[in-house]
MARZABA-568233 format. One record per atom (N, C-alpha, C, CB): x, y, z; atom name; residue number from 1. Coordinates in steps of 0.2 Angstrom, whole numbers. Glycine has a CB too. Example, Ala and Ser with C-alpha at 12.3 -4.5 7.8 and 13.67 -1.06 7.14 Angstrom:
<sites>
{xx=66&yy=-28&zz=39&atom=N&seq=1} .
{xx=62&yy=-22&zz=39&atom=CA&seq=1} .
{xx=66&yy=-16&zz=39&atom=C&seq=1} .
{xx=57&yy=-22&zz=45&atom=CB&seq=1} .
{xx=64&yy=-11&zz=35&atom=N&seq=2} .
{xx=68&yy=-5&zz=36&atom=CA&seq=2} .
{xx=64&yy=0&zz=39&atom=C&seq=2} .
{xx=70&yy=-3&zz=29&atom=CB&seq=2} .
</sites>
This chain:
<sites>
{xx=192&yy=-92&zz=16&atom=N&seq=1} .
{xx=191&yy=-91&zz=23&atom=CA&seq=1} .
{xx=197&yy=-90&zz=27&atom=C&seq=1} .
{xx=186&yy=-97&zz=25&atom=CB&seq=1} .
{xx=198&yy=-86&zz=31&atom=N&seq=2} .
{xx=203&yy=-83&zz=36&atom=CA&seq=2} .
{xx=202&yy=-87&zz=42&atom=C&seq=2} .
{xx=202&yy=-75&zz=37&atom=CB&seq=2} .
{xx=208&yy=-88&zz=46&atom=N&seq=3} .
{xx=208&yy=-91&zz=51&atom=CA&seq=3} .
{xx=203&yy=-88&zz=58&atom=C&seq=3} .
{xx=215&yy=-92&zz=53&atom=CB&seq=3} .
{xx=201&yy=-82&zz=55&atom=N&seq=4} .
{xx=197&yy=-77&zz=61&atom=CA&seq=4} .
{xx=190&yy=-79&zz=59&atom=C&seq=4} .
{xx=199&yy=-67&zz=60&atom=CB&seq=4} .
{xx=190&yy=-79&zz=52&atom=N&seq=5} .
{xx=181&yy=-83&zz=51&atom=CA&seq=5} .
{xx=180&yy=-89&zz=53&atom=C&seq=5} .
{xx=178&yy=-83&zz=44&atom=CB&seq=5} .
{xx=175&yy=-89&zz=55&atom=N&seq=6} .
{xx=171&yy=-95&zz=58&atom=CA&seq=6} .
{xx=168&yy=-102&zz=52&atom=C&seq=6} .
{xx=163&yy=-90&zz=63&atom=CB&seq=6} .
{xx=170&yy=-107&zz=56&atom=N&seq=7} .
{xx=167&yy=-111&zz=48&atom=CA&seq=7} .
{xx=163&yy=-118&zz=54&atom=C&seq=7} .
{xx=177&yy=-116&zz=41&atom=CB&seq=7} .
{xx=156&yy=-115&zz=53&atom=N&seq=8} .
{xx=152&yy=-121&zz=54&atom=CA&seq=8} .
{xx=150&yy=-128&zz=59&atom=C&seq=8} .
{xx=153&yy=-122&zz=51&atom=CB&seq=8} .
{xx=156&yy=-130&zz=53&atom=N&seq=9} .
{xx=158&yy=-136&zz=52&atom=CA&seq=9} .
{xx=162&yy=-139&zz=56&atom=C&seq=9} .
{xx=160&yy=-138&zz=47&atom=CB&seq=9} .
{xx=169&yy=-133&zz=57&atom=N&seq=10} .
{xx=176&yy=-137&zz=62&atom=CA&seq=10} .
{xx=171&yy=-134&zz=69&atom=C&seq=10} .
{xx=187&yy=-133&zz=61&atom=CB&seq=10} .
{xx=167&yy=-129&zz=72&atom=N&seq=11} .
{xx=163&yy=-128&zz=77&atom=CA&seq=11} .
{xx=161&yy=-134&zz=80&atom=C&seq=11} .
{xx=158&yy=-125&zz=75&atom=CB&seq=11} .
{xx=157&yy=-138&zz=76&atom=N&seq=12} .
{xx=152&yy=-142&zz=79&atom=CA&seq=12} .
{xx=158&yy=-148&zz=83&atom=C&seq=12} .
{xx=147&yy=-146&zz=71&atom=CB&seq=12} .
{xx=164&yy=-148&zz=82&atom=N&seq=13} .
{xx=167&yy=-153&zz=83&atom=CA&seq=13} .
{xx=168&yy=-152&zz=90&atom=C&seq=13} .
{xx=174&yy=-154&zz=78&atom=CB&seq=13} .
{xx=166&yy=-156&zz=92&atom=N&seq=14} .
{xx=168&yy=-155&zz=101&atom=CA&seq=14} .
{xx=174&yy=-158&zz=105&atom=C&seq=14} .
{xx=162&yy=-158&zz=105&atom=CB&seq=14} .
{xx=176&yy=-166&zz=102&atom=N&seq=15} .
{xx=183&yy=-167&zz=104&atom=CA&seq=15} .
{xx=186&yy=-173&zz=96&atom=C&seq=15} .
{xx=183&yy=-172&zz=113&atom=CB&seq=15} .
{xx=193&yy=-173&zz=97&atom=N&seq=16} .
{xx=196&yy=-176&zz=91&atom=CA&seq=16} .
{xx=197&yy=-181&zz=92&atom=C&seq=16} .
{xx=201&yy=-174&zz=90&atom=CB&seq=16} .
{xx=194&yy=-185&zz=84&atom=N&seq=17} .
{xx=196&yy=-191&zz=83&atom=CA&seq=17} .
{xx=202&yy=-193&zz=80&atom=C&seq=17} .
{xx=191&yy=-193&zz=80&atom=CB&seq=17} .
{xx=204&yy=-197&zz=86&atom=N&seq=18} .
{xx=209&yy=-200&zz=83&atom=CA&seq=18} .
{xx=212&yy=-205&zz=81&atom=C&seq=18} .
{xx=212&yy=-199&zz=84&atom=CB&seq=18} .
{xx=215&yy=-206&zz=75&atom=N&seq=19} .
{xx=216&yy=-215&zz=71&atom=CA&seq=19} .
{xx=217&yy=-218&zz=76&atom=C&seq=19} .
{xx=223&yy=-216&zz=67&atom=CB&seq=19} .
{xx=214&yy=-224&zz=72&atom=N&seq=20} .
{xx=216&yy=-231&zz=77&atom=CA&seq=20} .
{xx=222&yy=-234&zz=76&atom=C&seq=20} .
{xx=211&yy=-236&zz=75&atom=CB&seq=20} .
{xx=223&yy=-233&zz=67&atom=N&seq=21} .
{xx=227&yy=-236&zz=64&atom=CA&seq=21} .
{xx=234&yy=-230&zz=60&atom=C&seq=21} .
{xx=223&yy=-240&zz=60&atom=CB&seq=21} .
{xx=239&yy=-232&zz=59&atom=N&seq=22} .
{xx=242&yy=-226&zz=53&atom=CA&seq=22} .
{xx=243&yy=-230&zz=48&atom=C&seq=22} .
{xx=247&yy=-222&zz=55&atom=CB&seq=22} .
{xx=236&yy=-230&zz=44&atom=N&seq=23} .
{xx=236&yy=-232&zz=36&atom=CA&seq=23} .
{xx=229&yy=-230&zz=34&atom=C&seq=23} .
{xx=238&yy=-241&zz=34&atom=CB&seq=23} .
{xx=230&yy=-230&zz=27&atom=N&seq=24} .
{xx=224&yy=-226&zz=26&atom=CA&seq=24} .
{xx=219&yy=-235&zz=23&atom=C&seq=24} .
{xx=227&yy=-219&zz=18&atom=CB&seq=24} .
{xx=215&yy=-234&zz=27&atom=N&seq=25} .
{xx=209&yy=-239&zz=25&atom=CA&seq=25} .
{xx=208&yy=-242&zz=17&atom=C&seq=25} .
{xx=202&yy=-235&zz=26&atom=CB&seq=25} .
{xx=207&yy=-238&zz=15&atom=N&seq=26} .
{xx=205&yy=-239&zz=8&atom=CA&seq=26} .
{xx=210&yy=-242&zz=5&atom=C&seq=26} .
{xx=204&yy=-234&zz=4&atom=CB&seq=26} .
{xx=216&yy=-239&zz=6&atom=N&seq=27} .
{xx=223&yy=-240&zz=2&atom=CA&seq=27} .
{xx=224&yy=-247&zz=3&atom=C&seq=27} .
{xx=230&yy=-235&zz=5&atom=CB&seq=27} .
{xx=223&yy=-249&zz=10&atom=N&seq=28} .
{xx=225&yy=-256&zz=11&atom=CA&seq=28} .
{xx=220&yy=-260&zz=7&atom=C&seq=28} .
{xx=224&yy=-259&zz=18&atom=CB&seq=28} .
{xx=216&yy=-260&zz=8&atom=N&seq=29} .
{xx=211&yy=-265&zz=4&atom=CA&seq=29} .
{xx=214&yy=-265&zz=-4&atom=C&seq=29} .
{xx=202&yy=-261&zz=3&atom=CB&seq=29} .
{xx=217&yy=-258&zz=-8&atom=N&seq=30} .
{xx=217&yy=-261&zz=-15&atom=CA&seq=30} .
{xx=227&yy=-262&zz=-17&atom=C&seq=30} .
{xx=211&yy=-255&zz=-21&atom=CB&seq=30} .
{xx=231&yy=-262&zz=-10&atom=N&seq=31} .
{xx=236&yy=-260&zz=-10&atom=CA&seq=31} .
{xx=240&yy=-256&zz=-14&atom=C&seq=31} .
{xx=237&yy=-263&zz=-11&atom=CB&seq=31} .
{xx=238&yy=-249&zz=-11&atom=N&seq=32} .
{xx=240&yy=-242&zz=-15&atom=CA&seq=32} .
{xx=245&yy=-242&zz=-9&atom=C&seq=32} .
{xx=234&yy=-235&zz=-17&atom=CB&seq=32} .
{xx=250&yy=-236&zz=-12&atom=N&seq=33} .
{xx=252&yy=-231&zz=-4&atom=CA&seq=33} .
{xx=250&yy=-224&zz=-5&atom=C&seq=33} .
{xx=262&yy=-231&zz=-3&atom=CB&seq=33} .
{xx=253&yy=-221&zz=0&atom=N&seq=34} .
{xx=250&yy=-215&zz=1&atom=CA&seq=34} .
{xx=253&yy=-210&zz=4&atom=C&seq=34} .
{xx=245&yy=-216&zz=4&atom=CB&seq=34} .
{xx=254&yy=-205&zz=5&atom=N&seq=35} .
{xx=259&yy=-201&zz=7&atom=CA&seq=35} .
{xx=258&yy=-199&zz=13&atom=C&seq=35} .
{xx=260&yy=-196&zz=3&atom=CB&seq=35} .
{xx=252&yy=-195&zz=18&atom=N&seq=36} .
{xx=251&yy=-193&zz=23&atom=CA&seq=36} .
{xx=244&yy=-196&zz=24&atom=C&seq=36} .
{xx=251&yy=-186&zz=22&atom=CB&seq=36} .
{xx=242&yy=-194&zz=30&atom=N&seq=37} .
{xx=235&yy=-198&zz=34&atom=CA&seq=37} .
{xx=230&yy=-192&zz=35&atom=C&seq=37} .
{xx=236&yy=-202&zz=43&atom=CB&seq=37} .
{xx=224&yy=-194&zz=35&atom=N&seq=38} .
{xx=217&yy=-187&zz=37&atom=CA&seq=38} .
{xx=215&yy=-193&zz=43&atom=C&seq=38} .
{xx=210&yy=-185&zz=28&atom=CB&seq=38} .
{xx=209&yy=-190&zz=48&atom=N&seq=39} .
{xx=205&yy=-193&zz=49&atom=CA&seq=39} .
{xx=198&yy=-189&zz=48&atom=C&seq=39} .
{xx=207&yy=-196&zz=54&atom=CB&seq=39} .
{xx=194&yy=-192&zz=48&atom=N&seq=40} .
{xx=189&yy=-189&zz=45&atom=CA&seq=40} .
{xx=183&yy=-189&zz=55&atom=C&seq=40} .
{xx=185&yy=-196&zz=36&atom=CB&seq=40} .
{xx=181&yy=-182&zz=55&atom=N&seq=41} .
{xx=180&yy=-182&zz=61&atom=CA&seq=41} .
{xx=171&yy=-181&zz=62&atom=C&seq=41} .
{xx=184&yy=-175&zz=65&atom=CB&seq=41} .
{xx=170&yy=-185&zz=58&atom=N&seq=42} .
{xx=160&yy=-189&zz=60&atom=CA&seq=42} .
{xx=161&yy=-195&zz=62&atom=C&seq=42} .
{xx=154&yy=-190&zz=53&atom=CB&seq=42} .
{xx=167&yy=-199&zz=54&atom=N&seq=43} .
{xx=164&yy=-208&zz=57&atom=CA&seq=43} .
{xx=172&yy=-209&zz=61&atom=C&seq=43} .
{xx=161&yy=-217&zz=48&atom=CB&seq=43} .
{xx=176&yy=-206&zz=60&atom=N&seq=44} .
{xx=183&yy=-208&zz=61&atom=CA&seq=44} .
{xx=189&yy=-214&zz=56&atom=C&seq=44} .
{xx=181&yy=-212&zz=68&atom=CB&seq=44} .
{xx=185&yy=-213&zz=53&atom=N&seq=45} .
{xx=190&yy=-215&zz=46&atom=CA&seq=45} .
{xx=196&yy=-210&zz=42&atom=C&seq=45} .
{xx=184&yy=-216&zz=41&atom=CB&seq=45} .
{xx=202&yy=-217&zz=44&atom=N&seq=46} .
{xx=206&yy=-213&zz=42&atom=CA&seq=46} .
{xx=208&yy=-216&zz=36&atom=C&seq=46} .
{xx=211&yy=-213&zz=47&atom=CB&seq=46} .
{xx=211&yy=-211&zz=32&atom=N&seq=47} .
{xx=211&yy=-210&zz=24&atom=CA&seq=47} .
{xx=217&yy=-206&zz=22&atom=C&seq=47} .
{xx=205&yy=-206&zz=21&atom=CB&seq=47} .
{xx=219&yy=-207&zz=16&atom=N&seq=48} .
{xx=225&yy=-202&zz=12&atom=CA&seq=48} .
{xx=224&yy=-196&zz=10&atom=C&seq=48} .
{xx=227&yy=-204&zz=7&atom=CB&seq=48} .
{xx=230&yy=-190&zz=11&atom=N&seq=49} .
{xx=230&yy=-186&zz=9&atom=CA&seq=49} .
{xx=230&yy=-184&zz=1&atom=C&seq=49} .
{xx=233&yy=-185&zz=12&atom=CB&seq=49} .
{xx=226&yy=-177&zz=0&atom=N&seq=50} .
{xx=227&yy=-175&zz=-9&atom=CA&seq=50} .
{xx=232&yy=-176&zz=-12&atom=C&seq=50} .
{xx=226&yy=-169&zz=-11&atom=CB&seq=50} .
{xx=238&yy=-178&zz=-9&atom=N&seq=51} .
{xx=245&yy=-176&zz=-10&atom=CA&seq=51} .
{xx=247&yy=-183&zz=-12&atom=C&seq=51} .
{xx=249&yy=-172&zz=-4&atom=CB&seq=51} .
{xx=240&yy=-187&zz=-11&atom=N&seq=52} .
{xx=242&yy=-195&zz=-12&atom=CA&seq=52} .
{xx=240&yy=-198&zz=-17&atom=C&seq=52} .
{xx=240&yy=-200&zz=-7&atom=CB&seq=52} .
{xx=241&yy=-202&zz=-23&atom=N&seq=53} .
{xx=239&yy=-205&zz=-27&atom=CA&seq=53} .
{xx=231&yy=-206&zz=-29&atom=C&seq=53} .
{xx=242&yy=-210&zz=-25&atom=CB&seq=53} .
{xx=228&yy=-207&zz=-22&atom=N&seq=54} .
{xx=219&yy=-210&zz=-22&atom=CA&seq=54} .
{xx=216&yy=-204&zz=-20&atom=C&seq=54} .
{xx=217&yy=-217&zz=-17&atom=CB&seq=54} .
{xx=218&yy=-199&zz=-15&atom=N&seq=55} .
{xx=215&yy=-195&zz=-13&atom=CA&seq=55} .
{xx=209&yy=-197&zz=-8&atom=C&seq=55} .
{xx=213&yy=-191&zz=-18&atom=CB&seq=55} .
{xx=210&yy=-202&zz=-6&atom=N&seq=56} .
{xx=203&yy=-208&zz=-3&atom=CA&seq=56} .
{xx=200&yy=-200&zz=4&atom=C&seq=56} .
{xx=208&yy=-221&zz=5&atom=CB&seq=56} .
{xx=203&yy=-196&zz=7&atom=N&seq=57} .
{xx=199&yy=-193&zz=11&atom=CA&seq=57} .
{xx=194&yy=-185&zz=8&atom=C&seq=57} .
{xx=206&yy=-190&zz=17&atom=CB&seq=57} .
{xx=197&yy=-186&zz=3&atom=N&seq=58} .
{xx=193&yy=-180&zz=-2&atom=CA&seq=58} .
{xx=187&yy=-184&zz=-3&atom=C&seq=58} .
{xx=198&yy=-177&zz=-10&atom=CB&seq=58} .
{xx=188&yy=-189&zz=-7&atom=N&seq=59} .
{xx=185&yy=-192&zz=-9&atom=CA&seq=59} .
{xx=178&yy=-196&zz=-6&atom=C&seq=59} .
{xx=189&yy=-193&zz=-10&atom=CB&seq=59} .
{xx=178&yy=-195&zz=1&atom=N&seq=60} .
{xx=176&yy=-200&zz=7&atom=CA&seq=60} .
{xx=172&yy=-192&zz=9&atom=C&seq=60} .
{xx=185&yy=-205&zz=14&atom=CB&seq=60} .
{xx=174&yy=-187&zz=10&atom=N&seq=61} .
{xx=171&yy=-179&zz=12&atom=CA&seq=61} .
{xx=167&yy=-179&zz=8&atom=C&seq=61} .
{xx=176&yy=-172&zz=11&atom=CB&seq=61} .
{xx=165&yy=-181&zz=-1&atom=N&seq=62} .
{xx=162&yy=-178&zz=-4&atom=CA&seq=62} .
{xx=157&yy=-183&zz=-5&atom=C&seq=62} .
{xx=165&yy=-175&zz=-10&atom=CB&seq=62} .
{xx=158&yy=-188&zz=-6&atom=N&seq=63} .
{xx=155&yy=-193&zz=-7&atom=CA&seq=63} .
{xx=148&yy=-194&zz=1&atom=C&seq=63} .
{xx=163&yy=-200&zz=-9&atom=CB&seq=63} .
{xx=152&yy=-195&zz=5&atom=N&seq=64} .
{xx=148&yy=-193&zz=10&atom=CA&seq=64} .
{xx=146&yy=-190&zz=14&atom=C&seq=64} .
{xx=148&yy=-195&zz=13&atom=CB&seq=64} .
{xx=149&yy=-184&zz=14&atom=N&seq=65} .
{xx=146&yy=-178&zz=16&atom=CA&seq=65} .
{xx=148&yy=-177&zz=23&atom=C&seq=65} .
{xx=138&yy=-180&zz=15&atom=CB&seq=65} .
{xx=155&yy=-181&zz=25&atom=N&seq=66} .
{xx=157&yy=-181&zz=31&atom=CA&seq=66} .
{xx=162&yy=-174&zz=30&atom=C&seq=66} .
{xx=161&yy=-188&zz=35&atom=CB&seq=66} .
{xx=161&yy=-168&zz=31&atom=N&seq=67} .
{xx=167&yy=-162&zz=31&atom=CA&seq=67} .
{xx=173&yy=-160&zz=35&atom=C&seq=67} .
{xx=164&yy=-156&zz=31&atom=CB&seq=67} .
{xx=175&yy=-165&zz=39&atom=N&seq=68} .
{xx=181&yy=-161&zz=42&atom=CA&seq=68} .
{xx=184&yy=-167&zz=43&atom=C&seq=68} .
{xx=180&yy=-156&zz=48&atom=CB&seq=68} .
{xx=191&yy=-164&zz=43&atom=N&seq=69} .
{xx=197&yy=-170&zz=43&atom=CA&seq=69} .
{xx=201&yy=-168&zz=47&atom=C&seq=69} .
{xx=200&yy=-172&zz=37&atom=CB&seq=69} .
{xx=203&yy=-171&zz=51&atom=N&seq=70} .
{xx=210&yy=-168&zz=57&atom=CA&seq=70} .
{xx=216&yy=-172&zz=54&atom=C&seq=70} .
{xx=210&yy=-170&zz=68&atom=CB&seq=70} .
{xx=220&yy=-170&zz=54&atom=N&seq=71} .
{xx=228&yy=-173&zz=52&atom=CA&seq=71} .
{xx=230&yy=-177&zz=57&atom=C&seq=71} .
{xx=234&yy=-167&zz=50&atom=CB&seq=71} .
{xx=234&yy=-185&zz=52&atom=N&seq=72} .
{xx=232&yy=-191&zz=57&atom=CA&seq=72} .
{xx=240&yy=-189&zz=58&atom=C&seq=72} .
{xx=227&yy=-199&zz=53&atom=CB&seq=72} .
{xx=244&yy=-187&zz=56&atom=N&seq=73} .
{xx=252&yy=-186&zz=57&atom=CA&seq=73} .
{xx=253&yy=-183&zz=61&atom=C&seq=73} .
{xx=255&yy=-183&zz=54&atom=CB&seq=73} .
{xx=258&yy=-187&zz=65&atom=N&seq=74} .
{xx=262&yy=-186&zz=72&atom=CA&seq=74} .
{xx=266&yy=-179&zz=72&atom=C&seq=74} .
{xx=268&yy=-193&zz=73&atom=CB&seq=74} .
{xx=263&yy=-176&zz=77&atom=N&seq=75} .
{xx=264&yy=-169&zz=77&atom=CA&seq=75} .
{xx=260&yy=-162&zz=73&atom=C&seq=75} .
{xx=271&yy=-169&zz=75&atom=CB&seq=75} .
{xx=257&yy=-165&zz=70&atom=N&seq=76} .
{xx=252&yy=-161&zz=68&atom=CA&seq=76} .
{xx=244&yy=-161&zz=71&atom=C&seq=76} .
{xx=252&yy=-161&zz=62&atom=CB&seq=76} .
{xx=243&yy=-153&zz=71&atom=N&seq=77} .
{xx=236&yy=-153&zz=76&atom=CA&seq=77} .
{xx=233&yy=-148&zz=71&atom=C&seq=77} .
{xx=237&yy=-150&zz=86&atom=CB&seq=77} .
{xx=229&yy=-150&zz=67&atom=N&seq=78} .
{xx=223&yy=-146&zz=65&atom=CA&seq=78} .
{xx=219&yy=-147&zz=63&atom=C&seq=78} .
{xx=223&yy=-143&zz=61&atom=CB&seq=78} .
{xx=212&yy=-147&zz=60&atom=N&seq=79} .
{xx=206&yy=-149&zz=55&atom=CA&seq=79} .
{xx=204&yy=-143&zz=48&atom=C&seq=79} .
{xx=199&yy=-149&zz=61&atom=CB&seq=79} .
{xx=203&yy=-148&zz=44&atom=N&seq=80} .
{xx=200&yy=-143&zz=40&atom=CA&seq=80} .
{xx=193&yy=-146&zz=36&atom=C&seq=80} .
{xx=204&yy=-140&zz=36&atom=CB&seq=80} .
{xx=191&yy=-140&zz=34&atom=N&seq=81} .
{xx=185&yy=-140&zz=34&atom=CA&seq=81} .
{xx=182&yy=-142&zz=24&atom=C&seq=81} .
{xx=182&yy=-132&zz=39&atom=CB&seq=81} .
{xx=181&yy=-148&zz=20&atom=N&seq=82} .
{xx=181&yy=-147&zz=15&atom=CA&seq=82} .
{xx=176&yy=-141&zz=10&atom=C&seq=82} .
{xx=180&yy=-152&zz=14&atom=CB&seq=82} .
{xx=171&yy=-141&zz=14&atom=N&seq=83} .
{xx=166&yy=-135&zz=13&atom=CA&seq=83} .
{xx=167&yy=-127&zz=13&atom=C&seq=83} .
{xx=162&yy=-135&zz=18&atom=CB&seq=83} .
{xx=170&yy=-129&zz=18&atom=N&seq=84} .
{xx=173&yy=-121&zz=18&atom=CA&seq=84} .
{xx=180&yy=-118&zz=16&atom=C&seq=84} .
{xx=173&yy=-119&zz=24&atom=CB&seq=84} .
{xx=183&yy=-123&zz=15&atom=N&seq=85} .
{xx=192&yy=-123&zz=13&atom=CA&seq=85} .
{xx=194&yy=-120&zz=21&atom=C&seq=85} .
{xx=196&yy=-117&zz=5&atom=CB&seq=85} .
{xx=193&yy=-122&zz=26&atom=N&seq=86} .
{xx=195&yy=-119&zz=31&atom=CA&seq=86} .
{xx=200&yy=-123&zz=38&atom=C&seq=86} .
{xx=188&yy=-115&zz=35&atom=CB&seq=86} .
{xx=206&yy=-119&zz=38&atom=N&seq=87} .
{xx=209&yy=-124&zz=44&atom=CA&seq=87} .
{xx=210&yy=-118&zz=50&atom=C&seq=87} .
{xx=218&yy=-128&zz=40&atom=CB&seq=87} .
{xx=210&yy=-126&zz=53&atom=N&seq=88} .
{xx=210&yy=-122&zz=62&atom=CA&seq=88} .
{xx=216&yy=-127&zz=65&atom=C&seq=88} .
{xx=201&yy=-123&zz=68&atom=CB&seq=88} .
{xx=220&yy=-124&zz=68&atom=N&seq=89} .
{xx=225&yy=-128&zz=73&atom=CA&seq=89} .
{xx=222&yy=-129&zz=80&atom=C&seq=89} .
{xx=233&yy=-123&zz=73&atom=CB&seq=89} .
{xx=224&yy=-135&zz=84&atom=N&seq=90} .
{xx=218&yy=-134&zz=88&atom=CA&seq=90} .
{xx=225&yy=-136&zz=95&atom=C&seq=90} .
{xx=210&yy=-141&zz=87&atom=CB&seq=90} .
</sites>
């Protein structure tokens, strides 16, 4: 999908959720680390990037069905969409 196509999913989003915390939820619970943050923009759960050991925001997208995730990292502004593979800078 092209940044010019339309994806659904990052639409429905009306404003951004943002972390409460910068650590990935999961991670803490089984004391992993993790390389980057996602937050996940239905429940607001923030989670690790694919780039991380656990993958907990892939993971967390598929498993529940929540699709989009805005990057929880300071200075970055985007979402993307697991469904669609689509990112939007916002």
């Amino acid at each position: 999908m092209t940044a010019e196509e339309s994806c659904s999913h990052i639409d429905a989003i009306t404003s951004i959720k943002q972390p409460h915390r910068r650590e990935c939820e999961e991670c803490v619970k089984i004391g992993a680390t993790w390389v980057h943050l996602r937050t996940c923009q239905e429940c607001g759960a923030t989670l690790c990037c694919d780039s991380s050991p656990n993958q907990h925001a892939s993971k967390h997208a598929h498993a529940i069905g929540h699709p989009v995730i805005a990057s929880a990292q300071p200075g970055e502004r985007w979402l993307y969409c697991y469904v669609d593979e689509a990112v939007v800078g916002y």
